[in-house]
C-alpha positions, 0 to 999 in steps of 0.5 A, spaced: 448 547 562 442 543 558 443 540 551 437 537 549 439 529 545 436 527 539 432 520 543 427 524 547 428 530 551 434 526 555 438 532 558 446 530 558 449 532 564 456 532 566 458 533 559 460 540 559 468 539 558 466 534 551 461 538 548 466 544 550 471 541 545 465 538 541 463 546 540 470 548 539 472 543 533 465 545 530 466 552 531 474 551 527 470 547 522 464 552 519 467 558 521 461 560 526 460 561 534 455 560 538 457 568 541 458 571 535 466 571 535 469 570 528 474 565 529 482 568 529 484 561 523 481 559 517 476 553 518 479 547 519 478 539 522 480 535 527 479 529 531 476 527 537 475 521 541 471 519 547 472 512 551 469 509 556 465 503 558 459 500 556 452 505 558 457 511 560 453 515 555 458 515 548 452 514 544 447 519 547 453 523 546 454 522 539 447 523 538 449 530 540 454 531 536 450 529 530 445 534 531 448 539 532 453 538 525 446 537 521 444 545 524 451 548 523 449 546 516 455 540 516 454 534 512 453 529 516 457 521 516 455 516 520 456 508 522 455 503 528 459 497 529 455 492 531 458 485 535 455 480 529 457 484 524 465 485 526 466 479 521 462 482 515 467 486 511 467 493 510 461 493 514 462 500 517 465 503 510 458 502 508 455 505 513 459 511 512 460 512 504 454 508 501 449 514 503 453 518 501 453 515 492 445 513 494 441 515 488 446 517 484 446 514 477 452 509 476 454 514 471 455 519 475 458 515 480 462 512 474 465 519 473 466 522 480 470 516 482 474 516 476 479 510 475 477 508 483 471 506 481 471 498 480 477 499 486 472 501 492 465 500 488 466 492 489 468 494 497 462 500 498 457 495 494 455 500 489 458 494 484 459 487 483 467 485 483 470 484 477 473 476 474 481 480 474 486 480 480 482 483 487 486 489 489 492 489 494 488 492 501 493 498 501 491 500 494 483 499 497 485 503 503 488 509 498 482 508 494 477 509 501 482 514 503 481 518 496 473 517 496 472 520 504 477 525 502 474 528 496 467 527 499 469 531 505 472 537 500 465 538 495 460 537 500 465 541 506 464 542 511 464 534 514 462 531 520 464 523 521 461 519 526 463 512 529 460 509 534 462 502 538 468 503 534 471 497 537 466 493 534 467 495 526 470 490 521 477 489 520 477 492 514 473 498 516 477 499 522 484 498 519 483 503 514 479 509 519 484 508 524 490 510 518 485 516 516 483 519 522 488 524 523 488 526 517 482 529 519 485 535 521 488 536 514 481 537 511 475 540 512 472 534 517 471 533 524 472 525 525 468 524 532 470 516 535 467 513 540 469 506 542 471 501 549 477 501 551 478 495 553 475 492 547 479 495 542 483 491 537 490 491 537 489 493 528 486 499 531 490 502 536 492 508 534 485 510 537 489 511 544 494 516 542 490 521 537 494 528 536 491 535 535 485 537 540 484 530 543 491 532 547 494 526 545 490 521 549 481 520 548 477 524 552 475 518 557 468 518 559 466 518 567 459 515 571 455 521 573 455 524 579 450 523 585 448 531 584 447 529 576 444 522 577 440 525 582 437 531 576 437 525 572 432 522 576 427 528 577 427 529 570 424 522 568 420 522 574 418 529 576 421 534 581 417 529 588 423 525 587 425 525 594 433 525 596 433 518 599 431 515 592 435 518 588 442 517 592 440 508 592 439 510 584 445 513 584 448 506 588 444 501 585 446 504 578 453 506 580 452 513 576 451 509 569 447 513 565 444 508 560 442 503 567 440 511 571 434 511 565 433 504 565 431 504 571 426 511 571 423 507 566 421 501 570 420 506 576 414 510 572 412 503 568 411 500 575 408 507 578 412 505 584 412 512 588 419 515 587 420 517 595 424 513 600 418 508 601 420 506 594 428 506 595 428 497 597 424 496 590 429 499 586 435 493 586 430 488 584 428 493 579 435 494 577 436 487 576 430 487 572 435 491 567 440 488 565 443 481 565 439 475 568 434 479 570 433 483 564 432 475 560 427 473 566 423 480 564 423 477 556 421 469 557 416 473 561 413 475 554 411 468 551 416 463 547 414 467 539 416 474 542 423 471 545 424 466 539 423 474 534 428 476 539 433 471 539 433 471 531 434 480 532 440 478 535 443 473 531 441 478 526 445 483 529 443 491 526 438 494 522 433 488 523 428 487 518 423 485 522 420 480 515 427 476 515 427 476 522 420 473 522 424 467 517 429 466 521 425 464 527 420 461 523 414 466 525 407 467 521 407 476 519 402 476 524 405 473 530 413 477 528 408 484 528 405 482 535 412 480 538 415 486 535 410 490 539 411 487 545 419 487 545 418 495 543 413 496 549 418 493 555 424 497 551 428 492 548 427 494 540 425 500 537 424 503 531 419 500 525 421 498 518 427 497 520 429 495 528 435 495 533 435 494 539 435 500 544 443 499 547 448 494 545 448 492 552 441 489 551 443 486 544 449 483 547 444 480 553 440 477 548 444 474 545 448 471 550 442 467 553 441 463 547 443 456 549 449 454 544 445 449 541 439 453 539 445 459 536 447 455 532 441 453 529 439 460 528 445 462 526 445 456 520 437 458 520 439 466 518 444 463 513 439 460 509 433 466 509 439 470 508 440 467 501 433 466 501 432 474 501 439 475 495 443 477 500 448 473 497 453 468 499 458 474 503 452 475 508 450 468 509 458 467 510 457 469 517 452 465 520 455 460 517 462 461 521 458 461 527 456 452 525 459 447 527 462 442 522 457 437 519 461 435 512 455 439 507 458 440 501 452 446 501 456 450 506 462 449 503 460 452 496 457 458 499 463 460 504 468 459 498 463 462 494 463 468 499 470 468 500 471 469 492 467 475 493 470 478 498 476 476 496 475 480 490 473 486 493 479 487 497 478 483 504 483 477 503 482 476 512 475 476 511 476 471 504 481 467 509 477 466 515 470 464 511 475 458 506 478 456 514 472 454 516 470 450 509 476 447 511 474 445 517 467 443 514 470 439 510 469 438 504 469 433 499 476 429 498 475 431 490 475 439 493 480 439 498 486 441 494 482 447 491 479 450 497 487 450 500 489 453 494 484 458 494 486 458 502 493 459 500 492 465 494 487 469 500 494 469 504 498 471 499 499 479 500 499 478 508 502 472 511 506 469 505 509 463 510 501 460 511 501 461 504 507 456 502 503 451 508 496 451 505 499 450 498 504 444 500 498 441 503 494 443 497 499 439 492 499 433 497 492 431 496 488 427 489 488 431 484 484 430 477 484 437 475 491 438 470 490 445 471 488 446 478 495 442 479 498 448 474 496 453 479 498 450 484 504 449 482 505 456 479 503 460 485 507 456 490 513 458 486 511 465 486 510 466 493 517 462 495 521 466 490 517 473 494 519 469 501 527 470 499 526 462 497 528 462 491 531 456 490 526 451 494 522 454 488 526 452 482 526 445 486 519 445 486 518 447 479 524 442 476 520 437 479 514 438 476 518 439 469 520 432 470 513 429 471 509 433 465 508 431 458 504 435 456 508 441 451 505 446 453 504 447 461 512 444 460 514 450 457 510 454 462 514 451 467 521 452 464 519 460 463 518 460 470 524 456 473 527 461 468 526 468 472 525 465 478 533 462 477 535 469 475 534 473 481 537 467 485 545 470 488 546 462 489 544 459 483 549 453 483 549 453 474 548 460 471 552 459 465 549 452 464 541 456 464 544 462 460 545 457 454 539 453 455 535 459 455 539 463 449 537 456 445 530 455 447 529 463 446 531 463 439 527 457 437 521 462 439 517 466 435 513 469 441 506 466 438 503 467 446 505 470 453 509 463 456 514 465 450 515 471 449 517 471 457 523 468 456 525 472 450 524 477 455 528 472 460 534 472 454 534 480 453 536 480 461 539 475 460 545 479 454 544 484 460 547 481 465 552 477 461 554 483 457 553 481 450 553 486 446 547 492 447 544 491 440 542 483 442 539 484 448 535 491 445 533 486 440 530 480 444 527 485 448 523 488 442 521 482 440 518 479 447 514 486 447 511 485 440 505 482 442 504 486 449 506 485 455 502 487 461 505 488 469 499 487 472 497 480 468 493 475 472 497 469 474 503 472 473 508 475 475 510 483 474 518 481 474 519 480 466 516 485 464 520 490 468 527 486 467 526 487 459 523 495 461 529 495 465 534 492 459 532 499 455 535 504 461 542 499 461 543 500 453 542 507 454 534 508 452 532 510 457 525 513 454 523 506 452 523 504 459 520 511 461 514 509 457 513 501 459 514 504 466 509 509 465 504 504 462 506 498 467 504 503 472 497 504 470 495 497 470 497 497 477 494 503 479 488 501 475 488 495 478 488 497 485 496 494 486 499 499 491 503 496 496 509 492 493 507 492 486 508 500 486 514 500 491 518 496 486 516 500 480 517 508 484 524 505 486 525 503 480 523 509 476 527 514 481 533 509 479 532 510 471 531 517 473 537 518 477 542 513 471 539 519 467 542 524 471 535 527 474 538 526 482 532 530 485 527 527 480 530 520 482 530 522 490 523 523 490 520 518 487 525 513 491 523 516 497 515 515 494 518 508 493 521 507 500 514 509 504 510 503 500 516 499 502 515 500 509 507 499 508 510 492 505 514 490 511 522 491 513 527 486 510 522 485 504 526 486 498 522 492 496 525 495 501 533 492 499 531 496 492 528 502 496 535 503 499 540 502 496 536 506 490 537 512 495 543 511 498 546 511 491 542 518 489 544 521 496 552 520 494 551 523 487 549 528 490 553 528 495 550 527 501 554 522 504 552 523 512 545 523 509 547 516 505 550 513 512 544 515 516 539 512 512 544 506 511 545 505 518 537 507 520 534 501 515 540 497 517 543 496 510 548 491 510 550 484 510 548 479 510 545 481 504 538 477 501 538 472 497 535 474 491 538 479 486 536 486 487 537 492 483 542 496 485 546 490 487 546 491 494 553 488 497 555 493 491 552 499 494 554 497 500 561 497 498 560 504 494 558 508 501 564 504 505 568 508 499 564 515 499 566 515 507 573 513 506 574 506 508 578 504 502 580 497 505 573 496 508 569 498 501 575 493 497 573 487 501 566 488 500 566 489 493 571 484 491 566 479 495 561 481 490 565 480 484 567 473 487 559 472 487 557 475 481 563 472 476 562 464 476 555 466 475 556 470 468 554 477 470 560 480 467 556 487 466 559 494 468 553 496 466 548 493 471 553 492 476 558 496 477 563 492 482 570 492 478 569 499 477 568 502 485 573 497 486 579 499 482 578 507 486 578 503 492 585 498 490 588 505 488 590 507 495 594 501 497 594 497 491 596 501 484 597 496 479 593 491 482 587 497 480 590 500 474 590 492 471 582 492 475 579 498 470 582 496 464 579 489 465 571 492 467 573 497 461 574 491 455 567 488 459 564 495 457 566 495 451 563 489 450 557 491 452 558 497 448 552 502 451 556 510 450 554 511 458 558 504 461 564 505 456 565 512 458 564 510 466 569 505 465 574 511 462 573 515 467 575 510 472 581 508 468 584 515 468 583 516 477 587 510 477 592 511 472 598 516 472 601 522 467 598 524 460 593 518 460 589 521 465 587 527 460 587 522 455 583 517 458 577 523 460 578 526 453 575 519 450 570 519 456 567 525 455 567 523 448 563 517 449 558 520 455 556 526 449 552 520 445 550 518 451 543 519 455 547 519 462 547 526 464 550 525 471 556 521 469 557 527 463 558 532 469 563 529 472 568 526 466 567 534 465 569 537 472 575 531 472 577 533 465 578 540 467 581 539 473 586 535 470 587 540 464 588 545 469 594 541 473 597 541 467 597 548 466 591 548 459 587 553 464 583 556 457 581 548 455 579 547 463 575 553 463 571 551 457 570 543 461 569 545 468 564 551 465 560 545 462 561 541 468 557 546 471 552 548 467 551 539 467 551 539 474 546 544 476 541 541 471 543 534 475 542 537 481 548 535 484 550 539 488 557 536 491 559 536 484 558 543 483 562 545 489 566 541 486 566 545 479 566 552 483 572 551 487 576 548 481 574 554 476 577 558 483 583 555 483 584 557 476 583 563 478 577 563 473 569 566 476 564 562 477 557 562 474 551 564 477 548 558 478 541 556 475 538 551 470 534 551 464 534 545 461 528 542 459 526 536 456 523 540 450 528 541 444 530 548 442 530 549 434 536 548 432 537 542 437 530 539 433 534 540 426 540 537 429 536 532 431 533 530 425 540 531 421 543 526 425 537 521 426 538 521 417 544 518 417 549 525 418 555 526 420 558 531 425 561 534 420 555 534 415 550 537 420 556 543 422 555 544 415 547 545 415 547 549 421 552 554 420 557 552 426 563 547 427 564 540 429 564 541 437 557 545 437 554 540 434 557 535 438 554 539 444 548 541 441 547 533 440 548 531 446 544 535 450 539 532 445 540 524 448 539 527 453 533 529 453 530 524 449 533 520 454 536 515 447 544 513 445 546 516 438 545 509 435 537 510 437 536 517 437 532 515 430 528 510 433 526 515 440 525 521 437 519 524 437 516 528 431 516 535 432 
């Protein structure tokens, strides 16, 4: 089999199995045979991978591979690692990308890329970074993902090539080997090539790839004797006798690269190619590579090696006038050296020059004496600059110096960092401000280089964070607010550590030595949120009063203030002061904005006063200021963490809305960006308790325990508040599973920790009322006098939705006549109420116990209406529930289906309007021609779907 490569007239031999799956991926990818044969399936992509050492052929190979994409009419992606450019940033993303939005007005790019554009623009080079908060390096690779993804759909079908995989930048390489499988998804075929024994640990999904690749990469092998021997006489013509080419197959050990090489130096020489000739051939060998190949190069004079030291510094595409700076060589003598390099085939090509294989480059570069690769590299570093590269370019040359106390080399490597920074490459920005450290810098700008070192660690490895800006605190620091800073981000990443209380120490020392009233008043806001997600905070009472007193002093004039009037709505939460004040405070700490994605802020207040809504029953107002929030993360390129918190916390206000199979989805979304984040973080906390309560009110309890026991959730439980309390959920799957006693333990432990503390909401935590259920088996009194007192403190509260939970608690604990006394006056509240779930199921337990009573006609109408809810919930244990108590009373289910919409019908819209002037039940019944009890029915599916309370149905419901 001969297949012409794309250098020359170089045949591949002993390739046929790769370019077979090569021609085969190909085929399913374009839908065309070279036999003619229409494919069986419809176009698809794949992944293939090709391993092996140094010179085994993977280029020639790619070459190939290229070649034939582009006559199949496939667009074409190519990069190339290179051994000086891993610390560069995006290097291989470029190369891929760049090409393809090359020449395309800003405009059009603008548009096609859509919100991603000042995401990914800044990492591809196609626009400075903006001043803003740098995105997350998920949310980049979600960017890249979409990028490649929509190129390979309108430009299909697509073939991307990477070779010397093993040599592309970090970012690059992370972001590849996540995508690469999905190849097979689009109508792309991704083509790798790498060493294997030089692949990075970030990159080891490269060695077990599904699809065509059978699990594993196809592994490169020397050549043959037979195949090197065919090699040889096609290079020096068919009188290269047997004896010759077996010593080229020994000398080269069937390396193809060396195998070439070598034919090369045999023509140059003009040495005959017989068995005479076959001695010379180790010594010409040498000459090709190691010291023998840098013996050939001194042997071209001092400019041409000096031209060639300063293109191996430079790595690849080499501009031969930046590499005549670097070493310091006239136009005329850099051309002559150039010329000479390309002669004894150590560079090719013209505008722009490369070495003729990596092993040369490498070579090159190796036998550079330490002190003069240093000088260059320093030397680089300035022509760099010099031809607007930017400090980002000349940054590493500059990691390659020795330290020498330049204050120059420490503004361009934090100039650099800032860049790449903001572009999304936080290791990168991390290393170059690691070796400003080292230079070092002057003492007045030490304490900002490791605060900025500090903030280039923040997303990745928060504990070298807290280290860097401890350092950073203990030097000289004039400036005010860099110490703020400092101050402010140290405390961030100490509370997201789970040290929430090293974190309130470190802020009430600074309180104590501030004068100034503003930063002081900073200060108090962040100890303030800070203090309320700490499970172990020594004073709550004490810091509720502080807050409620300097809150109302408040006019919410800029963002400090009207954080803690959000502080303070969350506060009345957890305390269980009356709805209407927290909803108060939280509408004045929104009335002059407050952003989620706020720099040098954290997102936490404006979700808790979000969040204060959905307990009050305005669930609306927390989808819009969800909705919103999300936005700014997304637009801001925020997709690890950030957006767990808010899917997970969505799907929680979806499933207290009673949409269960809305809310497990958004959960599961959650939880799949929590996993990115990492195991035990409490992105993952909330993720997990949010789906195990969702499971159980869909009554999937051996689901709920799996997922329980697969993210090992259970104690010991974070220190930090988390929503749902997690020592609660825990409790309340111990009760789904019939493990009373286990659950009764846990959940008083969590009363224990949650009463000194003032957080006496049924509303936000349910405790007291899984509680009761859990005492009714052994202790009856004890239960009944439990839900009485979370009754008082929901009544408090006053949200329809927790007083009508409270009520129906109280009648499962309860004896006789109060049961249906009790669940009469919860539905009752439940009908006013957005909480659909809970609606369900004060109705199923109304019918069940009309019908224990004899009344079948009354439970008939309950558990209908239990039923209808249900379905619509998607609570499927409930509506087996429902049927099976409408079959004992000797009643036929009804089909099962749902037609609930979020869209009002006509008379649910003039019912809506009547109630939200001001009229009564009764007025209403009169204006519609109906009695009491449709309009209430007609009511409550309103709250419902507005997602409000009666009380705020005028506020939230949108005009027709």
């Amino acid at each position: 089999m001969v297949q012409k490569a794309a250098r020359g007239k170089r045949t591949l031999f002993e390739r046929e199995s790769e370019l077979a799956a090569v021609e085969e991926a190909l085929g399913d990818l374009t839908g065309l045979r070279p036999d003619g044969v229409e494919p069986t399936r419809r176009p698809r992509g794949a992944l293939l991978a090709f391993a092996g050492r140094a010179g085994i052929g993977k280029t020639t190979l790619l070459a190939e591979v290229r070649r034939r994409a582009t006559e199949l009419g496939c667009t074409v992606l190519s990069a190339r690692g290179g051994d000086q450019e891993q610390r560069v940033a995006f290097h291989v993303a470029r190369q891929l990308l760049q090409p393809q939005l090359a020449g395309v007005p800003e405009s059009e790019v603008r548009a096609s890329l859509g919100s991603w554009y000042d995401i990914v623009g800044p990492a591809l080079g196609l626009c400075a970074p903006t001043d803003g908060a740098p995105p997350d390096p998920q949310g980049l690779a979600d960017g890249l993902d979409w990028v490649l993804t929509h190129l390979a759909v309108r430009r299909a079908p697509m073939v991307l090539v990477l070779d010397d995989a093993h040599w592309a930048d970090p970012e690059s390489l992370r972001w590849l080997a996540a995508f690469a499988p999905r190849a097979e998804e689009l109508p792309m075929l991704a083509v790798v090539a790498y060493r294997p024994d030089e692949l990075p640990d970030h990159a080891e999904s490269f060695r077990g790839l599904p699809g065509r690749a059978g699990g594993r990469p196809l592994d490169l092998e020397p050549l043959s004797a037979a195949a090197v021997a065919d090699l040889v006489r096609e290079a020096l013509g068919g009188h290269a006798d047997d004896a010759f080419c077996r010593e080229t197959w020994a000398v080269t050990g069937g390396n193809p690269f060396e195998t070439v090489e070598l034919t090369a130096k045999v023509s140059d020489r003009g040495l005959s190619p017989t068995e005479d000739g076959a001695p010379l051939l180790r010594d010409l060998a040498a000459a090709v590579k190691g010291s023998g190949l840098i013996s050939r190069l001194e042997r071209l004079g001092p400019s041409t090696v000096r031209f060639a030291w300063a293109c191996a510094v430079l790595g690849t595409e080499i501009h031969p006038a930046l590499a005549a700076s670097v070493a310091g060589l006239g136009p005329e003598e850099a051309a002559d050296a150039a010329d000479a390099l390309r002669g004894a085939r150590i560079l090719v090509g013209a505008e722009t020059l490369e070495f003729i294989h990596p092993l040369i480059a490498t070579a090159v570069y190796r036998a550079i004496k330490p002190g003069v690769r240093v000088a260059l590299h320093g030397q680089a570093a300035w022509c760099v600059l010099d031809d607007g590269q930017g400090p980002a370019a000349a940054a590493r040359h500059l990691l390659e110096t020795h330290p020498e106390g330049d204050p120059w080399v420490v503004q361009q490597l934090r100039a650099a960092a800032g860049e790449t920074l903001r572009a999304g490459a936080p290791d990168a920005a991390r290393s170059y401000l690691a070796r400003a450290l080292r230079e070092p810098p002057p003492t007045e700008d030490r304490a900002a280089v490791l605060y900025e070192l500090g903030s280039a660690s923040l997303l990745t490895e928060p504990a070298t964070t807290v280290n860097h800006l401890r350092a950073a605190l203990a030097e000289p620091i004039a400036d005010p607010a860099l110490r703020q800073h400092i101050v402010y981000r140290l405390s961030q990443v100490l509370a997201h550590s789970d040290r929430l209380a090293e974190s309130s120490d470190l802020l009430a020392r600074e309180i104590r030595g501030t004068d100034d009233a503003r930063v002081k008043i900073r200060l108090v806001s962040e100890q303030f949120m800070w203090d309320a997600f700490r499970a172990d905070e020594p004073d709550h009472p004490s810091r509720s009063r502080r807050l409620a007193k300097l809150a109302d002093r408040l006019r919410g004039r800029d963002l400090t203030e009207r954080y803690i009037i959000g502080l303070r709505a969350w506060d009345a939460v957890q305390r269980g002061e009356p709805s209407q004040v927290a909803l108060r405070h939280a509408e004045r700490a929104l009335a002059g904005g407050l952003r989620w994605a706020e720099p040098d802020r954290g997102f936490e207040v404006p979700v808790l006063v979000a969040l204060a809504f959905m307990y009050a029953d305005r669930p609306a107002r927390t989808e819009e200021l969800f909705a919103a929030g999300i936005a700014d993360y997304e637009q801001q390129g925020w997709r690890g963490g950030h957006l767990s918190f808010a899917h997970t916390l969505l799907g929680y206000l979806r499933y207290r809305r009673g949409r269960l199979g809305e809310a497990e989805d958004f959960v599961r979304a959650g939880l799949r960006l929590a996993e990115r984040v990492g195991p035990g973080t409490p992105a993952h906390w909330y993720a997990v308790g949010s789906l195990i309560q969702v499971l159980l009110a869909r009554g999937r309890v051996a689901e709920a325990t799996q997922i329980g026991d697969q993210y090992c959730f259970g104690p010991p439980f974070p220190a930090a508040v988390v929503f749902p309390d997690a020592q609660t959920v825990h409790g309340e799957l111990l009760l789904a599973r019939g493990l009373t006693k286990e659950a009764a333990a846990e959940l008083a432990a969590a009363g224990r920790r949650l009463d000194p503390r003032g957080i006496r909401n049924p509303a936000w935590c349910p405790w007291q009322l899984l509680l009761a259920r859990a005492e009714s088996h052994d202790a009856p009194d004890r239960a009944l006098a439990t839900a009485q007192e979370a009754l008082a403190r929901a009544r408090q509260f006053g949200a329809p939705s927790t007083i009508g939970h409270a009520l129906r608690t109280l009648a499962a604990v309860s004896s006789g006549s109060a049961r249906v006394k009790y669940l009469e006056e919860s539905v009752t509240h439940l009908e006013r109420s957005p909480a659909a779930y809970e609606l369900a199921c004060a109705l199923v337990e109304l019918g069940t116990e009309l019908r224990l009573t004899g009344r079948t006609k009354e439970a008939a109408e309950q558990l209908y209406r239990g039923l209808d809810v249900a379905v619509q919930c998607s609570a499927d244990g409930l509506v087996d529930t429902a049927r099976d108590e409408l079959a004992a009373a000797g009643l036929r289910p009804r089909r099962l289906h749902s037609t609930e919409t979020d869209a009002l019908t006509a008379r649910e819209s003039r019912a809506a309007a009547l109630a939200a002037r001001g009229h009564g039940e009764a007025e209403i019944a009169a204006e519609l021609g109906v009695d009491e009890a449709a309009v209430v029915r007609l009511l409550s599916a309103v709250y419902r779907k507005v997602g409000t309370e009666s009380s705020g149905l005028a506020a939230d419901l949108k005009p027709a």
